[in-house]
N, C-alpha and C positions, 0 to 999 in steps of 0.2 A: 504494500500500500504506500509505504515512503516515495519509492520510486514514482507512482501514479502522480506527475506535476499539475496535471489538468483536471485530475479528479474525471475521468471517463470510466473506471472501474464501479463496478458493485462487486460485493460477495455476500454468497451465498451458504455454509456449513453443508456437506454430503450427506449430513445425518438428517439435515431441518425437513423441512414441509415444502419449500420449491424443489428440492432436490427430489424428494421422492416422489413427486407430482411430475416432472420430467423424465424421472427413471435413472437418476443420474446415482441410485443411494448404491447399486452394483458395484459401480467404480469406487468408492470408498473402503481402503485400504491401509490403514495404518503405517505397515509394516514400507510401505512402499513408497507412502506420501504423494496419491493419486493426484492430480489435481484435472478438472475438469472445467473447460474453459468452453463457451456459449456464443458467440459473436450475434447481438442481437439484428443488425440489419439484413443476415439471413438464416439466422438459425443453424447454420454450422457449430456443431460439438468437437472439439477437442479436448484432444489427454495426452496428457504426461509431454515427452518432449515436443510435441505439435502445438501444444499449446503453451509452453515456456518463451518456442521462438513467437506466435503469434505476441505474445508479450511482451520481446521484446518489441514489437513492429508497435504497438502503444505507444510504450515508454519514449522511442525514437533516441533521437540523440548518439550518447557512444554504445548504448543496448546495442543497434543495428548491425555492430560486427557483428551478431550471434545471427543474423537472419542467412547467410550462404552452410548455415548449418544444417539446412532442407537439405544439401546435396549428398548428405550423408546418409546412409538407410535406417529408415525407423528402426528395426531390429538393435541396432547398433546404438543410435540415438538416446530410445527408452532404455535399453539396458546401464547408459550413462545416466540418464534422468533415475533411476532407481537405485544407481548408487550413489548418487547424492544424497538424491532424498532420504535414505537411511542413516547415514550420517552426517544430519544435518545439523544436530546438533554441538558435534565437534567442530564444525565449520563455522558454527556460529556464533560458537562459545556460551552456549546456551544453555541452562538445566532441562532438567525434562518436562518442565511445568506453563504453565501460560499465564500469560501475566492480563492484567485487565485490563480490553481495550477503553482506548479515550472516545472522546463524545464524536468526534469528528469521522471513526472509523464507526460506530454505533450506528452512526446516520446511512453510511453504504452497505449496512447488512442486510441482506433480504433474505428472512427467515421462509 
């Protein structure tokens, strides 16, 4: 959400009520840190690395080096998106806990 300068993001939790109304609660994955991305002007779903690079085409700016990363095969891509995502917390320096979002992140959650 940092990243999002212009504030064009919502989110949504894989567990909540839009999620499961889309069918989106399948791809929720702990272990793996699914992430499932929606592109609302047409309804296009993505996951895992397909939907990282779309993020970065958001963010724009120096993100954009990650966008020639399509050239790489998804097999190969997602298996990098999941090892990330697994340890992401050493990456982050992060405990394993969640801390409580501010009001600003409250207001782009669509439960």
């Amino acid at each position: 959400m940092k990243f999002d300068k212009h504030r064009r993001l919502k989110f949504s939790p894989l567990q909540g009520k839009l999620a499961a109304e889309k069918g989106f609660t399948a791809f929720s994955d702990e272990a793996t840190g699914t992430m499932v991305l929606m592109r609302e002007e047409d309804g296009r779903v993505l996951l895992r690395s397909d939907a990282a690079i779309q993020l970065a085409r958001v963010f724009g700016g120096a993100w954009l080096i990650f966008l020639p990363a399509f050239l790489i095969p998804r097999f190969i891509r997602d298996a990098a998106y999941k090892w990330v995502a697994r340890n992401r917390y050493l990456f982050s320096k992060k405990k394993d806990f969640c801390v409580l979002p501010d009001p600003d992140f409250e207001a782009r959650v669509i439960e």
